[in-house]
N, CA, C and O atoms as CSV, one atom per row, in Angstrom:
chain,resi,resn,atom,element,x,y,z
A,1,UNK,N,N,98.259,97.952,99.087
A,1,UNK,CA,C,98.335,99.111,99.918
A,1,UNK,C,C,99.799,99.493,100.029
A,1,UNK,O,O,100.523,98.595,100.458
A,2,UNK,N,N,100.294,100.479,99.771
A,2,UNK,CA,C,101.468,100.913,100.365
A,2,UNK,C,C,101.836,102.488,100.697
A,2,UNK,O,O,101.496,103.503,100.089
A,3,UNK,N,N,102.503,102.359,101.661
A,3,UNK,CA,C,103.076,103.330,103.002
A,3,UNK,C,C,104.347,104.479,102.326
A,3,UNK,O,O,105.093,103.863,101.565
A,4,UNK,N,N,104.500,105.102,102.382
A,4,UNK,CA,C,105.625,105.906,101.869
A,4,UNK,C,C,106.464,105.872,103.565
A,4,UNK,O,O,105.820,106.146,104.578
A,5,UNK,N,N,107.464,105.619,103.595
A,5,UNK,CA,C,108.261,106.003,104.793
A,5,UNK,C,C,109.417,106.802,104.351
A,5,UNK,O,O,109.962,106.548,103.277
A,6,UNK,N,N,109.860,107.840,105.189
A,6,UNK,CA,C,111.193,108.698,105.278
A,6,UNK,C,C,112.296,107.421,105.658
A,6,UNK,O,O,112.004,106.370,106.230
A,7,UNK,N,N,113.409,107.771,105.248
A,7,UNK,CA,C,114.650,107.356,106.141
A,7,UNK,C,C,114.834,107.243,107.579
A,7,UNK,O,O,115.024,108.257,108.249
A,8,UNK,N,N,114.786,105.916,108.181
A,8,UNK,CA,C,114.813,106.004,109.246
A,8,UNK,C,C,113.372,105.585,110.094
A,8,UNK,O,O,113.330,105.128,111.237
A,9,UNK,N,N,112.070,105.914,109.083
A,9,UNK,CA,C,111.098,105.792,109.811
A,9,UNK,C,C,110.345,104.350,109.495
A,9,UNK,O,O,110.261,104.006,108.316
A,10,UNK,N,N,109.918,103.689,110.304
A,10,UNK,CA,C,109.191,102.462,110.527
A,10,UNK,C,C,108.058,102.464,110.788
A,10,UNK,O,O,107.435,103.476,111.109
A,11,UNK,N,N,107.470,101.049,110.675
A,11,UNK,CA,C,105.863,100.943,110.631
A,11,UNK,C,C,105.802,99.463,111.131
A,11,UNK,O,O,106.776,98.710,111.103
A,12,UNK,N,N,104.266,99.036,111.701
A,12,UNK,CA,C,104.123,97.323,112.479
A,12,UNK,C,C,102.963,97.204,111.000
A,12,UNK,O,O,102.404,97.980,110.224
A,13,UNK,N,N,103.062,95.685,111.242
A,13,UNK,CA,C,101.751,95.333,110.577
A,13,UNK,C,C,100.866,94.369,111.445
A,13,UNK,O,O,101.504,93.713,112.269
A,14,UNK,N,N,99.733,94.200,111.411
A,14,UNK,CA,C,99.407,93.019,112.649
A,14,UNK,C,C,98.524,92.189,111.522
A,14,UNK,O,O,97.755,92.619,110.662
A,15,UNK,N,N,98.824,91.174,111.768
A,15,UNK,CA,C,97.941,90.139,110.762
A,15,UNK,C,C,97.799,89.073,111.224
A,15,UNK,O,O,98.778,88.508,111.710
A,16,UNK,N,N,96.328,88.356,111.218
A,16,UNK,CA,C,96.058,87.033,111.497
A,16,UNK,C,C,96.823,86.073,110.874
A,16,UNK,O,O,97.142,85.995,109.687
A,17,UNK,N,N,97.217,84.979,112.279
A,17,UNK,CA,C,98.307,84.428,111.646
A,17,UNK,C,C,97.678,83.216,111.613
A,17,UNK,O,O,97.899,82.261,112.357
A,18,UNK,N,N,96.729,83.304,110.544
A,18,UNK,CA,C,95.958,82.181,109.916
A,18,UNK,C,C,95.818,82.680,108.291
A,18,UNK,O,O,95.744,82.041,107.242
A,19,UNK,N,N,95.817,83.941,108.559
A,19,UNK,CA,C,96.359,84.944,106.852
A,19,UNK,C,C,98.082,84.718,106.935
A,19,UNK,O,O,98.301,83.717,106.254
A,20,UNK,N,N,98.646,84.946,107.177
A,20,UNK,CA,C,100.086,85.345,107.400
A,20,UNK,C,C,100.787,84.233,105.999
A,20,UNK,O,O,101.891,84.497,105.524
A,21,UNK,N,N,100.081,83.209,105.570
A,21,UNK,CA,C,101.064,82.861,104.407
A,21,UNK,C,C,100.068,83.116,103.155
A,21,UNK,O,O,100.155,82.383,102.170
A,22,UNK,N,N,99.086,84.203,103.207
A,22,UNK,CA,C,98.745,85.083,102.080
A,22,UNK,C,C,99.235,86.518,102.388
A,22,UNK,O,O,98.733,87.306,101.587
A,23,UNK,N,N,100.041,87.110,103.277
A,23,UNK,CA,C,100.373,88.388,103.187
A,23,UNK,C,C,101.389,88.503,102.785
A,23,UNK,O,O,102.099,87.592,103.210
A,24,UNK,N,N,102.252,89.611,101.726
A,24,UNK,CA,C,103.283,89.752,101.252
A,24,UNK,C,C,103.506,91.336,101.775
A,24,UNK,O,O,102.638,92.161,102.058
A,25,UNK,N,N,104.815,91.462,101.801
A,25,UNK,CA,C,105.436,92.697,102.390
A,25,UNK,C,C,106.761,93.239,101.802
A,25,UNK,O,O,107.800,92.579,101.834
A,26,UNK,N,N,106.676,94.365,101.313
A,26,UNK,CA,C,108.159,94.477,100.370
A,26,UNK,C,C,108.229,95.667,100.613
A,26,UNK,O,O,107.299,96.472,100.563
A,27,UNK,N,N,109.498,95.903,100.934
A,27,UNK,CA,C,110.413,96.778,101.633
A,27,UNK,C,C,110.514,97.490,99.906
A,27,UNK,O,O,110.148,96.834,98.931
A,28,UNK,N,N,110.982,98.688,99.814
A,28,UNK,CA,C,111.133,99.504,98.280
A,28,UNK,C,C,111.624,100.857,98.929
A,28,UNK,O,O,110.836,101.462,99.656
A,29,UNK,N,N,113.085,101.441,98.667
A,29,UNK,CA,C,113.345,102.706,98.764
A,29,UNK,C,C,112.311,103.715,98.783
A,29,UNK,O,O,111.878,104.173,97.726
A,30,UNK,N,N,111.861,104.116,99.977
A,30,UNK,CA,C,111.015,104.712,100.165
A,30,UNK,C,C,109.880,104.741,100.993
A,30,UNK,O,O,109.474,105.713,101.630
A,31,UNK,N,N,109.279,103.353,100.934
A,31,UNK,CA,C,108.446,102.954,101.476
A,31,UNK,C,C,107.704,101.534,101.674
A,31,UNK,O,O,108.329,101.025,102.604
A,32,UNK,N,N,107.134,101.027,101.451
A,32,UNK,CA,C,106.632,99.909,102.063
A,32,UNK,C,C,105.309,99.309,101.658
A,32,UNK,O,O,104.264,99.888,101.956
A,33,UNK,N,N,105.311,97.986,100.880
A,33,UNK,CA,C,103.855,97.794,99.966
A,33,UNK,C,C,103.059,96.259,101.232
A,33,UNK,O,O,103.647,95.453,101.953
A,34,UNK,N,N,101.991,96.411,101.041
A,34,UNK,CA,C,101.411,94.759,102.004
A,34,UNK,C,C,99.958,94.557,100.739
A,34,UNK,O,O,99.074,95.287,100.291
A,35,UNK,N,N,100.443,92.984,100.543
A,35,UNK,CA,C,99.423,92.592,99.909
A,35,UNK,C,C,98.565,91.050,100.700
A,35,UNK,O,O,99.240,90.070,101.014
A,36,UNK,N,N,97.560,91.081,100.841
A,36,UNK,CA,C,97.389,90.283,101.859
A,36,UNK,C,C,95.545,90.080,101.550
A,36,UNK,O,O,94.738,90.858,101.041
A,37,UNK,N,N,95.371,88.637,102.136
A,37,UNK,CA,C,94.389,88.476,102.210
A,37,UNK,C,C,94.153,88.478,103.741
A,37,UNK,O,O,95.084,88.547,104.543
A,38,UNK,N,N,92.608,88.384,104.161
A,38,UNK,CA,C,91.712,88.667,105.508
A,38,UNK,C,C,92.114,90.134,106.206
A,38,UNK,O,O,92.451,91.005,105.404
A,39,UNK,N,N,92.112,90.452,107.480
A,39,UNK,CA,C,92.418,91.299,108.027
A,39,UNK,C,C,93.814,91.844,108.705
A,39,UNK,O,O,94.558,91.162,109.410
A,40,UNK,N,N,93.977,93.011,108.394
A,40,UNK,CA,C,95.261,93.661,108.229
A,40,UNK,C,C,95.286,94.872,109.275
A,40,UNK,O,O,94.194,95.349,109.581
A,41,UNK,N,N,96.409,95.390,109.829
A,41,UNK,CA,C,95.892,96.811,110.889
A,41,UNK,C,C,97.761,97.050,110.845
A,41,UNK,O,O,98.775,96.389,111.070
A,42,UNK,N,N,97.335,98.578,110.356
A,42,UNK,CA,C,99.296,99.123,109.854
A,42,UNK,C,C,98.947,100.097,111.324
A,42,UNK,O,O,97.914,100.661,111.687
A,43,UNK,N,N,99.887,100.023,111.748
A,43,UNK,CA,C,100.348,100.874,113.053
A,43,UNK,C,C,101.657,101.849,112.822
A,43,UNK,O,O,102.673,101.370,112.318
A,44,UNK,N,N,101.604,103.029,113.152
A,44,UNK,CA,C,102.789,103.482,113.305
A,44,UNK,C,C,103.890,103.774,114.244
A,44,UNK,O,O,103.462,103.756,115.398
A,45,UNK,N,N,105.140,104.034,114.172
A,45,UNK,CA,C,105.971,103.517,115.152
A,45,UNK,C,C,105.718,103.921,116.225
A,45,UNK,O,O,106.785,104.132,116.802
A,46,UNK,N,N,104.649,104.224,117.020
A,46,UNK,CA,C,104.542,105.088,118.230
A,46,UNK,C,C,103.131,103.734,118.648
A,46,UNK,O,O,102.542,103.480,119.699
A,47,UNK,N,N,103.062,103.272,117.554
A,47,UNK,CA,C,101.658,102.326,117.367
A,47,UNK,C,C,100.217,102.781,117.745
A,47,UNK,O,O,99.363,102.196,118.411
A,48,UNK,N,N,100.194,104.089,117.079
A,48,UNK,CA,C,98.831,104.686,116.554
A,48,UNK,C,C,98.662,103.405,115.170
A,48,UNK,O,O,99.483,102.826,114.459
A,49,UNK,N,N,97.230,103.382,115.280
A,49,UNK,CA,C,96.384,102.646,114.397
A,49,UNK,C,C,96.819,103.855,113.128
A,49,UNK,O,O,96.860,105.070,113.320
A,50,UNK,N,N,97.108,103.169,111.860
A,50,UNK,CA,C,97.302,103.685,110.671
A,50,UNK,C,C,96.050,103.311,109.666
A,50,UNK,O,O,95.432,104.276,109.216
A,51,UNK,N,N,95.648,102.069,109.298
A,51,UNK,CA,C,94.496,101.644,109.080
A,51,UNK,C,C,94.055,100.040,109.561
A,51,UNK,O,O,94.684,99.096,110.040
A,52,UNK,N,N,92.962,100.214,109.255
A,52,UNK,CA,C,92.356,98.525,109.605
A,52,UNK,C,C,92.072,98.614,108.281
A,52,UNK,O,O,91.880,99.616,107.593
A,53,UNK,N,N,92.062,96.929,107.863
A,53,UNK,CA,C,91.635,96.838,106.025
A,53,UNK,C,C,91.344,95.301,106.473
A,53,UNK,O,O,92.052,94.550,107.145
A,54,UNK,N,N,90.051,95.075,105.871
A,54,UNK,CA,C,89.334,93.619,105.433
A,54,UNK,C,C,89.182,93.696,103.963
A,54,UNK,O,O,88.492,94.447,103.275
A,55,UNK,N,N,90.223,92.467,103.559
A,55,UNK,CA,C,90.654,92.159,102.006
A,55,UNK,C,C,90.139,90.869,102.083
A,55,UNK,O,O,90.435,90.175,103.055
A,56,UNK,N,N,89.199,90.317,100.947
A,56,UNK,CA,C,88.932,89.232,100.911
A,56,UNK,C,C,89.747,88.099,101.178
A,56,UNK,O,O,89.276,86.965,101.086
């Protein structure tokens, strides 16, 4: 999954931290990739729900 962000703009990720040493997160000019197993929920900086995702 990944996020396009502007300059300046940020994002949360919330992840079970029983997943947390299968999720990967990489920062990339521009924007922002998460690869992850179990359940995932991207928030944006105001922390509106962005998506919920169940990945095996």
């Amino acid at each position: 999954m990944a996020y396009p962000l502007e300059p300046g703009e940020f994002m949360y990720v919330r992840v079970d931290p029983a997943q947390l040493a299968e999720t990967q997160i990489e920062y990339w000019d521009g924007g922002v990739s998460l690869w992850f197993s179990g359940h995932v929920t991207t928030l944006d900086k105001d922390g509106k729900v962005l998506d919920e995702i169940w990945n095996g």
